[in-house]
N, C-alpha and C positions, 0 to 999 in steps of 0.2 A: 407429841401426845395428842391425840385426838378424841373430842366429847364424844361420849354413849350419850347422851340426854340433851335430845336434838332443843333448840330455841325454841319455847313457847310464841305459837304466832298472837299477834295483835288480839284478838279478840272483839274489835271493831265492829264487825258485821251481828257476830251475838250480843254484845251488849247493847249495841243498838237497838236488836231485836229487842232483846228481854229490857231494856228500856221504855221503847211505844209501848210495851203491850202492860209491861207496872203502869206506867203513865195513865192511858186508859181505861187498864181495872182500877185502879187507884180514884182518878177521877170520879167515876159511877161510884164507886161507895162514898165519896166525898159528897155528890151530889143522893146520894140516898140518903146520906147522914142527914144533911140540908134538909132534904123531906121530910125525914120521918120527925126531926126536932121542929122543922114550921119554922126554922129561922137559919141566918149565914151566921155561922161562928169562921173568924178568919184562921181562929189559931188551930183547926182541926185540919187547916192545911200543911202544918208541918208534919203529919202524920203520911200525907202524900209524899212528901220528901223522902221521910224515915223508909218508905214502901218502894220507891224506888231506888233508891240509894243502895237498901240489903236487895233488891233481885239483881241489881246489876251489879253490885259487888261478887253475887253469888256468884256472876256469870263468870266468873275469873279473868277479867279483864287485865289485858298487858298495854294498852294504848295509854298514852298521855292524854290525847283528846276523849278521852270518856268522863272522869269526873266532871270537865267543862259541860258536857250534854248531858252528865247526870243534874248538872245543876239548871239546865234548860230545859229537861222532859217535868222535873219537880216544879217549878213555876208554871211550864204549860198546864201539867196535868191539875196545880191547885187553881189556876185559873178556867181551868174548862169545866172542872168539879163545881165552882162556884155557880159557874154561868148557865150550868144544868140544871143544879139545884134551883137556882132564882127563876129559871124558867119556864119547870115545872108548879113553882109557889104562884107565877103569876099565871098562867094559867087554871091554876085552881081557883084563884081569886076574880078573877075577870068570868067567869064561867060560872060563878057564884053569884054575879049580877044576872047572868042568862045570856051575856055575848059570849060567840066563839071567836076563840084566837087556835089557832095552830101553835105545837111544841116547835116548830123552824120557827113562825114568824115570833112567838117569841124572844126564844134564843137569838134571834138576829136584834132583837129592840136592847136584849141585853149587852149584847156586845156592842150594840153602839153608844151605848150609856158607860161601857167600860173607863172610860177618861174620868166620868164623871162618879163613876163609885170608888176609882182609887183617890178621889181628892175625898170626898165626904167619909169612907171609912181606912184610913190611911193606917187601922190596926192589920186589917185586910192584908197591905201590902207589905208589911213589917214581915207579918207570918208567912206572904210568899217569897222575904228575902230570907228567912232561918229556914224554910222546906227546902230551899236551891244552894243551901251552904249545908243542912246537914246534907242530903243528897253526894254535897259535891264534897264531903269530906268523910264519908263513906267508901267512896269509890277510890276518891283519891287516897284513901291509905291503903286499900287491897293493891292495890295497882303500885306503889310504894314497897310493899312488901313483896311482890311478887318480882318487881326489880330485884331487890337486894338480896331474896333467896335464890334469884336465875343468876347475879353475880357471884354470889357464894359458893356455887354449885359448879361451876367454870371453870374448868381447868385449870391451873397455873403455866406458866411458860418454864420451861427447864432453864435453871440457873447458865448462861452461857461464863467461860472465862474472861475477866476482867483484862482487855487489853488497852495498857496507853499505846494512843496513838502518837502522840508526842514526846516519846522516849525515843532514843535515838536506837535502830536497830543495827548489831552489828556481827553477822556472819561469822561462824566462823572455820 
């Protein structure tokens, strides 16, 4: 017997996609949130999770390796969200004295300060380990479910006859 309902491929290449580009939009409003509050909340990072997690669930993902990178675009993106938002605070604030700084040279002063904000705000890094487990437990159940409904859906093998082979065969 032969499947009508060919194997759903991988989906590797689109969740990837639809991955960076949550990660990214995710980020920007993480760092707009930043702005527009004039302050870093860590735990608005788990909403970057939540935001990548459901588009690349959406994506209908069959790969094992994607919840892993759902759980690593969700850390990048709450990480780049932060470091955007912070970047833009200081440049508002330095530009307030009457020096200009540039949004790279900021950003770049923030990310090299990054070792040093995850020790002084260590709720920061909390909220970017629950955005990169829900993310990754998001994904990882679509992907779970889409196994067991592709196993489900599978053919069965036709019952063959039960032969012993250790029975003694004898012609007659």
């Amino acid at each position: 017997m032969t499947s009508t309902t060919p194997r759903p491929g991988s989906g590797l290449i689109r969740g990837i996609a639809v991955g960076l580009l949550a990660m990214l939009l995710s980020a920007a409003a993480y760092g707009a949130f930043s702005i527009a509050t004039d302050m870093r909340l860590g735990f608005a990072a788990v909403g970057v999770g939540l935001l990548v997690g459901l588009a690349m669930a959406a994506a209908r993902p069959f790969s094992p390796a994607l919840p892993w990178l759902a759980a690593v675009f969700a850390v990048a993106g709450a990480v780049l969200g932060l470091l955007g938002g912070s970047a833009v605070l200081v440049v508002r604030g330095v530009e307030a004295r009457g020096v200009a700084i540039g949004y790279a040279e900021a950003f770049t002063g923030m990310a090299e300060r990054l070792p040093g904000i995850m020790i002084g705000e260590f709720k920061s890094v909390i909220a970017w380990m629950i955005a990169g487990v829900t993310a990754f437990g998001l994904v990882h159940r679509r992907v779970r479910s889409a196994h067991e409904s592709h196993a489900a859906s599978a053919p069965q093998p036709d019952e063959a006859p039960v032969v012993d082979y250790f029975k003694p065969h004898r012609p007659a």
